[in-house]
ZADO-1210 file (C-alpha; in nm, 4 decimals, padded with zeros to 6 digits):
<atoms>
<atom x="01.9645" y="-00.0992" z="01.1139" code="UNK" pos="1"/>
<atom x="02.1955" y="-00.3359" z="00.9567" code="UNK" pos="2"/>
<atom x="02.3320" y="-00.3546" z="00.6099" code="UNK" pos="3"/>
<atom x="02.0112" y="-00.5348" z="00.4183" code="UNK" pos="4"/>
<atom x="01.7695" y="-00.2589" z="00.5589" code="UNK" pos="5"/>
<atom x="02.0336" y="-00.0046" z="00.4079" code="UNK" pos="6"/>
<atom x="02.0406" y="-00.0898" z="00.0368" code="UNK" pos="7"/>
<atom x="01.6825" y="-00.1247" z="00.0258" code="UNK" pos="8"/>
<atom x="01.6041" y="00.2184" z="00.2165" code="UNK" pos="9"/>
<atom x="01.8887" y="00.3831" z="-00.0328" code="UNK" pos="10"/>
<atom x="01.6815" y="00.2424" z="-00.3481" code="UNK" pos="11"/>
<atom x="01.6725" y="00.5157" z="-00.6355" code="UNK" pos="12"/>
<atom x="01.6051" y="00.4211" z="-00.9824" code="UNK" pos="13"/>
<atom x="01.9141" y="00.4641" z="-01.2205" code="UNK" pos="14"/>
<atom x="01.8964" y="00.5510" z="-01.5456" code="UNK" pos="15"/>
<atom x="02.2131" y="00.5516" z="-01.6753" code="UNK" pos="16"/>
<atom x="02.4788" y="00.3042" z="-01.6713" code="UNK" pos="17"/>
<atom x="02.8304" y="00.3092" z="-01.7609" code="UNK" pos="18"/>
<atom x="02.9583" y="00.0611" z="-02.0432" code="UNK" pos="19"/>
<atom x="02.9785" y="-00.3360" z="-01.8468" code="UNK" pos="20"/>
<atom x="02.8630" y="-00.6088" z="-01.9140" code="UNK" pos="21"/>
<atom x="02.7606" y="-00.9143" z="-01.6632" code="UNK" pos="22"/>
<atom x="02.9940" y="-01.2099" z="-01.6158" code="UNK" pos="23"/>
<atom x="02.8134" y="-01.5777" z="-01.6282" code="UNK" pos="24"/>
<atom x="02.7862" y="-01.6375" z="-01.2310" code="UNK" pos="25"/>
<atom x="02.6929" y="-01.2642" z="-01.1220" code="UNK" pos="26"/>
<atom x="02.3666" y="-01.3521" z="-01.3759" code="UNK" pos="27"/>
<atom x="02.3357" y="-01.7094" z="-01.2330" code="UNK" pos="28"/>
<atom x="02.3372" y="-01.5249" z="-00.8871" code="UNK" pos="29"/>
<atom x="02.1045" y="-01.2977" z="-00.9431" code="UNK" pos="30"/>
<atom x="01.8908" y="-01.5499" z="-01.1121" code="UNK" pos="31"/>
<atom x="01.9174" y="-01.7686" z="-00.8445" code="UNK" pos="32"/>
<atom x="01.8696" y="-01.4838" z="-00.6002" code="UNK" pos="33"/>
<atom x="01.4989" y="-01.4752" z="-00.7673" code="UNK" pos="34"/>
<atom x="01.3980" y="-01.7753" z="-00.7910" code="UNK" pos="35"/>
<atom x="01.4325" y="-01.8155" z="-00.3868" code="UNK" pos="36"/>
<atom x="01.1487" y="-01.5841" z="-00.3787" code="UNK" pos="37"/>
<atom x="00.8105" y="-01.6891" z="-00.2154" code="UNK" pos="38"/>
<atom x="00.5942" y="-01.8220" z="-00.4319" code="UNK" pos="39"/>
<atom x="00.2542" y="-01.8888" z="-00.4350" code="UNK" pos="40"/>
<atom x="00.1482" y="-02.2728" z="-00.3518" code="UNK" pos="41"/>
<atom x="00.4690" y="-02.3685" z="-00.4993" code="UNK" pos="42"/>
<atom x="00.3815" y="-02.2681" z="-00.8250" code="UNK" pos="43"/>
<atom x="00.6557" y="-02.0711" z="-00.9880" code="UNK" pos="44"/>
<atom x="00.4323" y="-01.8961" z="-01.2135" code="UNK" pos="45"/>
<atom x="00.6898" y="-01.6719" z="-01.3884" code="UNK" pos="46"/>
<atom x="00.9893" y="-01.6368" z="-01.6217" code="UNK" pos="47"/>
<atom x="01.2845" y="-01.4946" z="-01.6868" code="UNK" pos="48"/>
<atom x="01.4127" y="-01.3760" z="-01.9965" code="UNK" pos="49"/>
<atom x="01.7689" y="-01.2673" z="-02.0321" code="UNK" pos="50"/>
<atom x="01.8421" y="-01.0365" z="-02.3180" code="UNK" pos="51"/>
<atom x="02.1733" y="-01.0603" z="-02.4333" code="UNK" pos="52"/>
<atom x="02.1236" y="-00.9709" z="-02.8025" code="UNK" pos="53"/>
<atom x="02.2150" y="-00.5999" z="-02.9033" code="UNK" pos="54"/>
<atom x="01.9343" y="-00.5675" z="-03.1788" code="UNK" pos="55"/>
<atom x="01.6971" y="-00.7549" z="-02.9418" code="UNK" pos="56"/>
<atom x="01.7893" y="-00.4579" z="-02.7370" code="UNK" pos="57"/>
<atom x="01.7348" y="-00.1994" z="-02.9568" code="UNK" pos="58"/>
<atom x="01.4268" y="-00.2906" z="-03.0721" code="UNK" pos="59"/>
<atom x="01.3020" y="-00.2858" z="-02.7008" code="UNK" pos="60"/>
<atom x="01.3755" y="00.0410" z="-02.6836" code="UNK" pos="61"/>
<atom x="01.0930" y="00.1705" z="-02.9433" code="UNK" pos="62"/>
<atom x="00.8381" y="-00.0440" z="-02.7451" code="UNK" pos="63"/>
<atom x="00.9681" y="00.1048" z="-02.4591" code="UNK" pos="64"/>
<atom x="00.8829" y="00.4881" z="-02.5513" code="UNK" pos="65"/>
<atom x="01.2868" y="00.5248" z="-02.6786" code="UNK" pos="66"/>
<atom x="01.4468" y="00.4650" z="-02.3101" code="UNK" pos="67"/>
<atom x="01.7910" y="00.4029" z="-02.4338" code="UNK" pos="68"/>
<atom x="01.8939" y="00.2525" z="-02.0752" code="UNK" pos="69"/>
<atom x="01.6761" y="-00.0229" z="-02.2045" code="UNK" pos="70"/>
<atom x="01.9969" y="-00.1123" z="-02.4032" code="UNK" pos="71"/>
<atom x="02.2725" y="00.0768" z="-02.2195" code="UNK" pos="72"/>
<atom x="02.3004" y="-00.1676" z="-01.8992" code="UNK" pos="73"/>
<atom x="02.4923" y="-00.4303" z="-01.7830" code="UNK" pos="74"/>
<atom x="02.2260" y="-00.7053" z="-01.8523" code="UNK" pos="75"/>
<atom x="01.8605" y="-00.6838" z="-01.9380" code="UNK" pos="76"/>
<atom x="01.5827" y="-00.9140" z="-01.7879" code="UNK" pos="77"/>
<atom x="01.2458" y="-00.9115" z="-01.8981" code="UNK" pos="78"/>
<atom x="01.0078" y="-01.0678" z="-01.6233" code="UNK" pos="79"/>
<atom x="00.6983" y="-01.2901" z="-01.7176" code="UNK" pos="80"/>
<atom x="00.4009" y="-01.4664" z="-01.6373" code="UNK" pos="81"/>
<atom x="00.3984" y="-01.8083" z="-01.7383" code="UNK" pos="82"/>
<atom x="00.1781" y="-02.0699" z="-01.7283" code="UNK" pos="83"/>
<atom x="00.3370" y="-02.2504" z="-02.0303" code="UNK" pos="84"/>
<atom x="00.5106" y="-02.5129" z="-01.8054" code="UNK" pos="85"/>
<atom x="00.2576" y="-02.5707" z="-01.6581" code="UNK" pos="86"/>
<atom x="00.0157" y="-02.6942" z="-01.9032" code="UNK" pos="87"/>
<atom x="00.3592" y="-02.8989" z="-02.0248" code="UNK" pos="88"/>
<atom x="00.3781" y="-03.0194" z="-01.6552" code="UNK" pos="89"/>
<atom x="-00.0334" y="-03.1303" z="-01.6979" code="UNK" pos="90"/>
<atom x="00.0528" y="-03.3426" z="-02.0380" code="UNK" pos="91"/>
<atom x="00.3056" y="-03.4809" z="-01.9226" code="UNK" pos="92"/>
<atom x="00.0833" y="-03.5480" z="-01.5844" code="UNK" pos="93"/>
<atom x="-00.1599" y="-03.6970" z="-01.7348" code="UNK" pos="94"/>
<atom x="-00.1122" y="-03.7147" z="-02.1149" code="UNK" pos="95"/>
<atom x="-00.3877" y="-03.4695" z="-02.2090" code="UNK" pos="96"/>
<atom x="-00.4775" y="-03.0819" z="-02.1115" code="UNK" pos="97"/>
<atom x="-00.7769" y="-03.0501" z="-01.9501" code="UNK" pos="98"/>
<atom x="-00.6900" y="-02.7815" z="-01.7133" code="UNK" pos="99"/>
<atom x="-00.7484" y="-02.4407" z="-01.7684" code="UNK" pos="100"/>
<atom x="-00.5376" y="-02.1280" z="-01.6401" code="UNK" pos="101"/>
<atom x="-00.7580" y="-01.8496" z="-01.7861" code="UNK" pos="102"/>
<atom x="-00.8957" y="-01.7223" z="-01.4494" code="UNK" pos="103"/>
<atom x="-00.8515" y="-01.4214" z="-01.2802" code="UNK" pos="104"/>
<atom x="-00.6854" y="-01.5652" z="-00.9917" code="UNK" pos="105"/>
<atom x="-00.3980" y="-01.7254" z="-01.1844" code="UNK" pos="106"/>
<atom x="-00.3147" y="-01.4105" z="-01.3552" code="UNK" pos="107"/>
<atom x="-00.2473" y="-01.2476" z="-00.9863" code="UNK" pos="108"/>
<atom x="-00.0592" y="-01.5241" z="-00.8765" code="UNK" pos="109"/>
<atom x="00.1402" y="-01.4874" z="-01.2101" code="UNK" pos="110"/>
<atom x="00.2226" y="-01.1686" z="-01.1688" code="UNK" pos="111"/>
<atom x="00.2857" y="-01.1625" z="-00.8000" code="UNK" pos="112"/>
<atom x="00.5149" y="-01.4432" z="-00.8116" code="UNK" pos="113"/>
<atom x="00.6825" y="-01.2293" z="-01.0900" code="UNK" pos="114"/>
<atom x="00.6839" y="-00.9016" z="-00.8845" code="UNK" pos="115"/>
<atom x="00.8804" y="-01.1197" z="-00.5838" code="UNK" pos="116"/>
<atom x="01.1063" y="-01.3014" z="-00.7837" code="UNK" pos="117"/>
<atom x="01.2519" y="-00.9112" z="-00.9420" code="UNK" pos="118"/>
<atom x="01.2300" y="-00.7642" z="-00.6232" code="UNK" pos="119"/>
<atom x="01.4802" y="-01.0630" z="-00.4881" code="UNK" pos="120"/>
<atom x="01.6974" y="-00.9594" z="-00.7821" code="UNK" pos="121"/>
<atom x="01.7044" y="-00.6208" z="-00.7787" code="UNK" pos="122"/>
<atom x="01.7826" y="-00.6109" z="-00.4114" code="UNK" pos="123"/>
<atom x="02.0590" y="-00.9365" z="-00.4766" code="UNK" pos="124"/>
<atom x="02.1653" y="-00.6735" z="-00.7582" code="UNK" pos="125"/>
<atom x="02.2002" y="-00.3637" z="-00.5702" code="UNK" pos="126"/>
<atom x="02.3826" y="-00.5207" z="-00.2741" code="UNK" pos="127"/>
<atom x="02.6869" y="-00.6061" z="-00.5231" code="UNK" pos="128"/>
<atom x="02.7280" y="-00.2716" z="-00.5791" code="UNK" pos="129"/>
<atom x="02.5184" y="-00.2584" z="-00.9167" code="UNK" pos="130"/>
<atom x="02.1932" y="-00.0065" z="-01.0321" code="UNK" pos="131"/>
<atom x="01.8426" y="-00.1104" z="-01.1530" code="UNK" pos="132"/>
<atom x="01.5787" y="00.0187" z="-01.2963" code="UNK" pos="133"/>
<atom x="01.1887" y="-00.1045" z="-01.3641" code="UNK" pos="134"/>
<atom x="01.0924" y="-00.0667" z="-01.7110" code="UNK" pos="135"/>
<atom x="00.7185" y="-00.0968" z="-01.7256" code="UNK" pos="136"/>
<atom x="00.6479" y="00.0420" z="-02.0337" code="UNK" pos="137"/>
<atom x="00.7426" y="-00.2999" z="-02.2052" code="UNK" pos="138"/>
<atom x="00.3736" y="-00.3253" z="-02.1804" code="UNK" pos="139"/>
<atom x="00.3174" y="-00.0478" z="-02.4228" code="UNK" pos="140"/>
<atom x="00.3645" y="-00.3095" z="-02.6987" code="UNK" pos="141"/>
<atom x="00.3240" y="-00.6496" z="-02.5280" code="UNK" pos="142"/>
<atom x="00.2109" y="-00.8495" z="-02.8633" code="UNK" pos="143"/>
<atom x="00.5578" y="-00.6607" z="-03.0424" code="UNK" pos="144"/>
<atom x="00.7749" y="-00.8129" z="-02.7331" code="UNK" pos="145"/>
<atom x="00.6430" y="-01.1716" z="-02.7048" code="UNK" pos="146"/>
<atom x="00.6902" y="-01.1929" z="-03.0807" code="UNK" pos="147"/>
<atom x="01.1051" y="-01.0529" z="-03.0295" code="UNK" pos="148"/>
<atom x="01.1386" y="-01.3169" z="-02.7420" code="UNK" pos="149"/>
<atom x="00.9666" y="-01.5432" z="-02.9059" code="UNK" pos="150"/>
<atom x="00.7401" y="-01.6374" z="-02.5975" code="UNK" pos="151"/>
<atom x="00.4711" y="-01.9529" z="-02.6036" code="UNK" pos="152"/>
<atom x="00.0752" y="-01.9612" z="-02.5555" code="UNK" pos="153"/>
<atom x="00.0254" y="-01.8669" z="-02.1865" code="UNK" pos="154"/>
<atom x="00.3462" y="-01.6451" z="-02.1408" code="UNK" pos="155"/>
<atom x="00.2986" y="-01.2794" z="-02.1174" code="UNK" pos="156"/>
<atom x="00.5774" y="-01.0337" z="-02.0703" code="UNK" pos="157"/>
<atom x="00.5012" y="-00.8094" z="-01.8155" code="UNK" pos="158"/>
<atom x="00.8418" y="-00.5852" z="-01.7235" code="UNK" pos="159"/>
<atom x="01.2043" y="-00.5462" z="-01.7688" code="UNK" pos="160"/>
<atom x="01.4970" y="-00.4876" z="-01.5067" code="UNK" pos="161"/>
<atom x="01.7818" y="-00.3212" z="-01.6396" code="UNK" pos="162"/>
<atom x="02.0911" y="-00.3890" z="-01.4266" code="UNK" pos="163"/>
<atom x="02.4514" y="-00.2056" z="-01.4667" code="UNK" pos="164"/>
<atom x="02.7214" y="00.0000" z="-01.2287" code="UNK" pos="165"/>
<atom x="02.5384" y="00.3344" z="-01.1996" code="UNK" pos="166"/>
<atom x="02.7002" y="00.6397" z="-01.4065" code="UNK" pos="167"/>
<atom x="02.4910" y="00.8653" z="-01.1895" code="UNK" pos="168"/>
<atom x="02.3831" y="00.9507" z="-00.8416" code="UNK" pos="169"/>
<atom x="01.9969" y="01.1097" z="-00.8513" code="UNK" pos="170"/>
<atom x="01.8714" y="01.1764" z="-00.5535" code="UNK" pos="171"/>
<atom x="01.6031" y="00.9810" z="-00.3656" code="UNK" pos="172"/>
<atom x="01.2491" y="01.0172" z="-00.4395" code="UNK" pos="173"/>
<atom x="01.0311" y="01.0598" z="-00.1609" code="UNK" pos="174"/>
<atom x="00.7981" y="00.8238" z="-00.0866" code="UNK" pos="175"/>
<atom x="00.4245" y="00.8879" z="00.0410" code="UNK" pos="176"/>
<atom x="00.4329" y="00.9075" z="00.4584" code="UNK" pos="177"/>
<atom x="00.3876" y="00.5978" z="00.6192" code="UNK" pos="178"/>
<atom x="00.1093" y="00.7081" z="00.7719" code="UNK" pos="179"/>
<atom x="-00.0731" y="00.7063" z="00.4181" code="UNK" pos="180"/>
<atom x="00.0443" y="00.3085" z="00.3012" code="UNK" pos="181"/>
<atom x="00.0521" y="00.1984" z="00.6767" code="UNK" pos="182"/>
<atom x="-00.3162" y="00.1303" z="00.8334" code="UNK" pos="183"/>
<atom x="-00.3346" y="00.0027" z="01.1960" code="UNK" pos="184"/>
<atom x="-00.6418" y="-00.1678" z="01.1930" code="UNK" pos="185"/>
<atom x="-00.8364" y="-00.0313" z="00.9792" code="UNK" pos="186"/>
<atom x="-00.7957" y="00.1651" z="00.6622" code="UNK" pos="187"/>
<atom x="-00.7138" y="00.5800" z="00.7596" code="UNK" pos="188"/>
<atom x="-01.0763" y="00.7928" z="00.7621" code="UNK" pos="189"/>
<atom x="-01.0917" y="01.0549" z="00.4179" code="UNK" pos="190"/>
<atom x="-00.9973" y="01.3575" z="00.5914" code="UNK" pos="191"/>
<atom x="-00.6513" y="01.2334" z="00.7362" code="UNK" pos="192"/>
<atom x="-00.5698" y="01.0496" z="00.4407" code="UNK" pos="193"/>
<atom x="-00.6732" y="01.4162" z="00.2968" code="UNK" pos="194"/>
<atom x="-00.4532" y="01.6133" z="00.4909" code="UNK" pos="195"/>
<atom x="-00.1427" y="01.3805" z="00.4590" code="UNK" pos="196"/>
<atom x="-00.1659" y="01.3449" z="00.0569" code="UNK" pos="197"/>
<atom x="-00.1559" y="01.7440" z="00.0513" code="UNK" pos="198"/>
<atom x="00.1215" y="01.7169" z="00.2659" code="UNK" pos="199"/>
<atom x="00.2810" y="01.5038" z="-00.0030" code="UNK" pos="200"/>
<atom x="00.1875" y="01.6868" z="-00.2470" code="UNK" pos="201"/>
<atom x="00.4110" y="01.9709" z="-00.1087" code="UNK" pos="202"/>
<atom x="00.7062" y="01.7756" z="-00.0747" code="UNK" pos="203"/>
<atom x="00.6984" y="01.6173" z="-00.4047" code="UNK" pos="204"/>
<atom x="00.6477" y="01.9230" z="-00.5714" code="UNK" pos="205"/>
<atom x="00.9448" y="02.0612" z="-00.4186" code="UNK" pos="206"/>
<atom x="01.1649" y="01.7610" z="-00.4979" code="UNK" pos="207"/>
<atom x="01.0636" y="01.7920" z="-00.8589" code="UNK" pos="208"/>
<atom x="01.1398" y="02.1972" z="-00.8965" code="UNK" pos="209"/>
<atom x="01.4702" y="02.1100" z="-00.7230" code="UNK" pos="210"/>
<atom x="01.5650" y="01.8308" z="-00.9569" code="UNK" pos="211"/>
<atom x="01.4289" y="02.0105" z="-01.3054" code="UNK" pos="212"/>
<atom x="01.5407" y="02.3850" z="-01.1945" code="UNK" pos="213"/>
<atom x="01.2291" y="02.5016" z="-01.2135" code="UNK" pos="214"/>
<atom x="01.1037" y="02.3104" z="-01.5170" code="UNK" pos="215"/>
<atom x="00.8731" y="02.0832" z="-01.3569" code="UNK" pos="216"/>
<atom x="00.6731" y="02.1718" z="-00.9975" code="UNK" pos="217"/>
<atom x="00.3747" y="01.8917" z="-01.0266" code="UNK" pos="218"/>
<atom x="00.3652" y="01.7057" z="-00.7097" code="UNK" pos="219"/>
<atom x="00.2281" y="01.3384" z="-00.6607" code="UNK" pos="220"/>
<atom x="-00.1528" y="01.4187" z="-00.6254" code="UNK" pos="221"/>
<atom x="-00.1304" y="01.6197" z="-00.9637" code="UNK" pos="222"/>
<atom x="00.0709" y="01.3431" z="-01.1130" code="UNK" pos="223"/>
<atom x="-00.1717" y="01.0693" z="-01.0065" code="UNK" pos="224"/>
<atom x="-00.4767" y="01.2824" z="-01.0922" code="UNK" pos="225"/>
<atom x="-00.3446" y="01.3493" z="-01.4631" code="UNK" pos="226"/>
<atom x="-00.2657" y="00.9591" z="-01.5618" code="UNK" pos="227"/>
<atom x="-00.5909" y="00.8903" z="-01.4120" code="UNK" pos="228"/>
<atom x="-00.7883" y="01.0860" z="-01.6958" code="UNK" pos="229"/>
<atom x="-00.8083" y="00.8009" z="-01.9441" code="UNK" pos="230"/>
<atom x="-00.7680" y="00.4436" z="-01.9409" code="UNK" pos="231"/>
<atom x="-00.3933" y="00.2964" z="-02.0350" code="UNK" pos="232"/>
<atom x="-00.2780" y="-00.0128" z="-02.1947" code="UNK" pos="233"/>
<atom x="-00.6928" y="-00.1039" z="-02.2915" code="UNK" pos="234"/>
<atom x="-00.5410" y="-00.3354" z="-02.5476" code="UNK" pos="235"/>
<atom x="-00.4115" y="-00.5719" z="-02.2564" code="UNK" pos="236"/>
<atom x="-00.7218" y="-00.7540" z="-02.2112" code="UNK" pos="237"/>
<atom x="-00.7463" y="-00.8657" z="-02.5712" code="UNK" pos="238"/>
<atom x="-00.3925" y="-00.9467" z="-02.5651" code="UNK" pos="239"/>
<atom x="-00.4693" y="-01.1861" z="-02.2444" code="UNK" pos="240"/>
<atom x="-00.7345" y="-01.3656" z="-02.4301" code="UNK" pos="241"/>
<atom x="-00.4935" y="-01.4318" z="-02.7007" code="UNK" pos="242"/>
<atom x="-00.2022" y="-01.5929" z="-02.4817" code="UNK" pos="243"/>
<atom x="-00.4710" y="-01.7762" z="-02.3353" code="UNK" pos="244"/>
<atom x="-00.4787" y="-01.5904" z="-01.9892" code="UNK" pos="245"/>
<atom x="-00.7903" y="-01.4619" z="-01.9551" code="UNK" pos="246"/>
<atom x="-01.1517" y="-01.5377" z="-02.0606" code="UNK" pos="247"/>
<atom x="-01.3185" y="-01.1612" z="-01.9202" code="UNK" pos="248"/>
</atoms>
């Protein structure tokens, strides 16, 4: 066990930040800190948006579902697939576009590479002492926040990172047992992978009356099986086509 393996096994989300803002180098840093991320074949398929703006801010908050942290931090990234320097890169290549980037596979490697290069931040982040948070739910409006940032054909925002000096301490969430992510082999047979999710399903229910009083008791499973009723985000695939990232 050494210090690294510590801040990423003490990884809770925070929501709530007291009033900072970044200096200049800690966001170079943690840029930085990102971008030395793998990558896949060099590629680099991503950006970074820094929001610095207050009304920018605010306005991110209604897309994201009113989560005021969204503007209450430290700094605000918002994390991206791009492809739009790369078709640049192709022109400037070979002085016309006739690749395309509207396959399946370059959408993975766009958001992978996008995944890595916040996870690298988040961890550079937490290990100077500050909190983050994932905000997926930039993707309930996608089309609203490429028009605020004012993002290119072949850019599509994907998540944001809020980072600030925690003004809370929630307790971990537990995660599913290892024994249920971790496959030696071969992937775990029904009834064990049965057996351990009911397990978790305990747990998480207790962790959730402990943390609402009482309020809330629904474990994982419940969770999972609820947002798995109907389909989310269906306007995504249109969007896609539009930014010139998918042809399905």
């Amino acid at each position: 066990m050494n210090e690294t393996i510590q801040h990423l096994l003490n990884h809770r989300s925070i929501r709530k930040f007291k009033p900072h803002q970044l200096d200049q180098e800690t966001i170079e840093i943690l840029v930085r800190s990102a971008q030395a991320a793998s990558t896949s074949s060099y590629q680099q398929a991503y950006a970074i948006v820094g929001v610095e703006e207050d009304n920018l801010k605010q306005q991110l908050v209604e897309v994201a579902s009113g989560q005021t942290y969204v503007a209450e931090n430290s700094y605000f990234f918002v994390f991206c697939i791009d492809y739009h320097k790369h078709v640049l890169a192709a022109e400037l290549a070979s002085g016309s576009v006739d690749q395309t980037v509207e396959t399946t596979e370059a959408l993975i490697v766009g958001a992978v590479d996008a995944g890595l290069a916040a996870q690298n931040l988040v961890v550079a982040a937490e290990s100077l002492g500050y909190g983050t948070v994932y905000i997926g739910s930039l993707r309930n409006d996608a089309a609203k926040v490429s028009e605020l940032l004012a993002l290119p054909s072949h850019v599509v925002p994907l998540f944001g990172v809020a980072v600030g000096i925690p003004d809370q301490q929630p307790g971990k969430k537990p995660r599913l047992p290892m024994d249920a992510v971790f496959h030696r082999n071969t992937y775990t047979d029904d009834d064990t992978m049965r057996q351990l999710l009911s397990q978790y399903e305990k747990e998480t229910s207790s962790y959730y009356g402990e943390r609402t009083d009482g309020r809330r008791t629904e474990g994982w499973v419940n969770q999972m099986a609820a947002s798995m009723k109907d389909p989310k985000r269906t306007y995504l695939r249109h969007f896609l086509q539009e930014k010139h990232l998918s042809r399905d």
